[in-house]
C-alpha positions in Angstrom: 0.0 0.0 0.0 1.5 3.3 -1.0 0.0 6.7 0.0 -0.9 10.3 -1.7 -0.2 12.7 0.9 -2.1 15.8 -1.0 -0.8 18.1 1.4 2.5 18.1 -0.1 0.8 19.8 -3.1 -1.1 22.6 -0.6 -4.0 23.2 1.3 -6.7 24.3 -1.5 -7.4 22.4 -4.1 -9.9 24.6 -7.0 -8.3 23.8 -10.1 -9.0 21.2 -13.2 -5.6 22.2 -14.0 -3.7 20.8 -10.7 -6.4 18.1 -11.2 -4.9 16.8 -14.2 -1.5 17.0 -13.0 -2.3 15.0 -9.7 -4.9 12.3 -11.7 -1.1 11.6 -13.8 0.6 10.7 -10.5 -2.2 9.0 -9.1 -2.2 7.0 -12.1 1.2 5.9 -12.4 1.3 4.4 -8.8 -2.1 3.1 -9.6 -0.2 1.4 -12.8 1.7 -0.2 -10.3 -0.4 -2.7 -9.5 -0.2 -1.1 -5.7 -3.3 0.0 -3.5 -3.2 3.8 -3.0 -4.0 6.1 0.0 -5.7 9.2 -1.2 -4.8 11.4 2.2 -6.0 14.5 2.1 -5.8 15.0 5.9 -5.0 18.2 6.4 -6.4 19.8 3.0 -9.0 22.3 3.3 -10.8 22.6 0.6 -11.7 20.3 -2.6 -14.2 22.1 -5.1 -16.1 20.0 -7.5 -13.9 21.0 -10.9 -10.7 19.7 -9.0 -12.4 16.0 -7.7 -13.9 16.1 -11.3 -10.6 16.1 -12.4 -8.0 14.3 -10.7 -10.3 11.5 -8.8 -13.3 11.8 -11.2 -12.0 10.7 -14.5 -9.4 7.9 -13.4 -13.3 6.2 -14.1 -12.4 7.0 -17.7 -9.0 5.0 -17.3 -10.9 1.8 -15.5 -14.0 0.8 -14.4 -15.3 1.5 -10.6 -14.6 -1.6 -9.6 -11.0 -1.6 -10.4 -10.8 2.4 -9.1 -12.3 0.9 -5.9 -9.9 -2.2 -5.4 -6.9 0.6 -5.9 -7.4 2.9 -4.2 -8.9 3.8 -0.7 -9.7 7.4 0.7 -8.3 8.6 4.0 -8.8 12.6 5.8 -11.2 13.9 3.9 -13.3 16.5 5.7 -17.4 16.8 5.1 -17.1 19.2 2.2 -14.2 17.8 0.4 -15.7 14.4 0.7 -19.0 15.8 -0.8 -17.0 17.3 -3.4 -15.4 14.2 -4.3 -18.4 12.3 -3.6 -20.9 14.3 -6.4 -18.2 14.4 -8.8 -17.7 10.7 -9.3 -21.7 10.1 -9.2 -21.5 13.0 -11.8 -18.9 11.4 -14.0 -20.1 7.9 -13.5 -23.4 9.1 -14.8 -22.1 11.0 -17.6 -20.2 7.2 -19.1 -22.9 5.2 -18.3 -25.1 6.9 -20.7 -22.5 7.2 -23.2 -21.4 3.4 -22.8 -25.9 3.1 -23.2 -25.5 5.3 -26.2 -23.0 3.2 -27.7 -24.8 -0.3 -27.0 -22.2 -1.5 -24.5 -23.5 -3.3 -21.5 -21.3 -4.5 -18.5 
């Protein structure tokens, strides 16, 4: 088990742009076979566009099941974890009905 401290990137996380940038590190310990520790203990705040982002779309580079058996969440507070929380029902929405568009069934 490895963790991702987030606090070693800040406090405040509002960007898609530091999104992306953290989704590619999170992806290439997840590539390593390894579970991961998402800490964010200690980060304040999360908004929606960021946990669309960088924990969001790693459901376009696996299915939930696989993002759930890699990774784990640890430190979130009640808004981040809402935050974080909407975006993947958001995103996991949003594939659904383009996988339904498409035909493909799971």
């Amino acid at each position: 088990m490895v963790e991702f401290k987030f606090i070693e990137y800040g406090t405040d996380f509002g960007t898609r742009d530091m999104g992306q940038k953290l989704r590619q590190k999170l992806m290439e310990l997840i590539s390593r076979g390894e579970k991961v520790v998402l800490d964010f203990t200690g980060v304040n705040v999360v908004s929606n566009s960021f946990a669309d982002e960088c924990i969001a779309k790693l459901l376009m580079e696996m299915p939930l099941d696989e993002l759930k058996r890699h990774t784990t969440f640890r430190g979130l507070n009640p808004l981040a974890e809402r935050s974080v929380l909407v975006a993947l029902q958001r995103r996991y929405r949003v594939i659904m009905e383009q996988e339904r568009k498409l035909g493909i069934t799971n």
